[in-house]
C-alpha positions as CSV (number, residue, x, y, z in Angstrom):
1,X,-21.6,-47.2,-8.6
2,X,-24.1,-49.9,-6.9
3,X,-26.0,-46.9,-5.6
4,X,-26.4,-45.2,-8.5
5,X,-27.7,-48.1,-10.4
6,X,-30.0,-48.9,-7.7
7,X,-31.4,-45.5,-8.3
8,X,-32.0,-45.7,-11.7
9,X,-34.0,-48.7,-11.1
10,X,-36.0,-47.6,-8.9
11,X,-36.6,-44.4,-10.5
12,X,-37.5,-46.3,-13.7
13,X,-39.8,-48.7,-11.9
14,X,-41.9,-45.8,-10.4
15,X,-42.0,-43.9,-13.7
16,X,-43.4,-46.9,-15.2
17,X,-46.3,-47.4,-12.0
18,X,-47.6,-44.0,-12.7
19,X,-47.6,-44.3,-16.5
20,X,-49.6,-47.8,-15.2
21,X,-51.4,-45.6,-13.3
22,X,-52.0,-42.7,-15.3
23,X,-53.3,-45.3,-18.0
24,X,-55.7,-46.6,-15.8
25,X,-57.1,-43.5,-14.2
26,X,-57.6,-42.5,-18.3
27,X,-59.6,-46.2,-19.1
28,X,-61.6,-45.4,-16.1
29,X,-62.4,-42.0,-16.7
30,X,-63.1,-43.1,-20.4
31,X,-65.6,-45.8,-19.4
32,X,-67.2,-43.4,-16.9
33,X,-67.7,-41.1,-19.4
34,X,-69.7,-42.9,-21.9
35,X,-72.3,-44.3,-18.8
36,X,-73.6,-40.6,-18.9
37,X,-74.7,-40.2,-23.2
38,X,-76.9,-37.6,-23.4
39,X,-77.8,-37.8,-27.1
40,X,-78.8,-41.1,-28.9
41,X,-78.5,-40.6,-32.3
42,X,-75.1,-42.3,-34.3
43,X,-74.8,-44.1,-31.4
44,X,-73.4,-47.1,-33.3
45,X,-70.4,-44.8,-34.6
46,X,-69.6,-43.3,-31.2
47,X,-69.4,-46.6,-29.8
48,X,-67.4,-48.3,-32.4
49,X,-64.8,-45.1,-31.5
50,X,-65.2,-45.6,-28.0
51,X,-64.5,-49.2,-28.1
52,X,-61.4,-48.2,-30.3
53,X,-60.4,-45.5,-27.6
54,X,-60.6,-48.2,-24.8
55,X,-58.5,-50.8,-26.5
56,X,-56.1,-48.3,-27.3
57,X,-55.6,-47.4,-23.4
58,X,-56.0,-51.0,-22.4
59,X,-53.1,-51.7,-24.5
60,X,-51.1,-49.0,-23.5
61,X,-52.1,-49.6,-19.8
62,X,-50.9,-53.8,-20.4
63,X,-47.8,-52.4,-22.7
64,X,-46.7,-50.7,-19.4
65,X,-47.5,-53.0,-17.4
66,X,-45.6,-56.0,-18.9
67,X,-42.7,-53.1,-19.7
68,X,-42.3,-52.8,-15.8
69,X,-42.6,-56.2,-15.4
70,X,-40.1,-57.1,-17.6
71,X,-37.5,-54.3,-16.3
72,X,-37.9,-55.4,-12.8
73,X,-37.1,-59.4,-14.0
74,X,-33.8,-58.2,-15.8
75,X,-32.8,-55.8,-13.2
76,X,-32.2,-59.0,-10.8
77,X,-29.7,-60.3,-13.2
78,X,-27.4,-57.0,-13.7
């Protein structure tokens, strides 16, 4: 029974590092992206949305973070 609680933590704790690190990969990718605009014009729209698109995946990428955090502070105490 130990064992297979041991297992689901640490099969939940790496499913939350790559969603960390899928989230991540995504913001960088994002920011990457927008160094290389080829066309100027409504620039101030297009970044307002990229600036909403970022601190949607920053969120998400904290989110999971403090998720995973979290689950690894209460798994000590079960």
């Amino acid at each position: 029974m130990f064992q297979l609680a041991t297992h689901r933590h640490h099969l939940r704790a790496v499913l939350a590092h790559q969603a960390a690190l899928h989230a991540a990969v995504l913001t960088a990718l994002a920011w990457l992206r927008a160094e290389h605009v080829r066309d100027d014009r409504g620039s101030d729209s297009s970044e307002k949305a990229f600036m909403v698109i970022l601190a949607i995946a920053l969120g998400g990428a904290v989110t999971v973070a403090a998720v995973a955090f979290v689950a690894s502070k209460t798994a000590l105490f079960q």
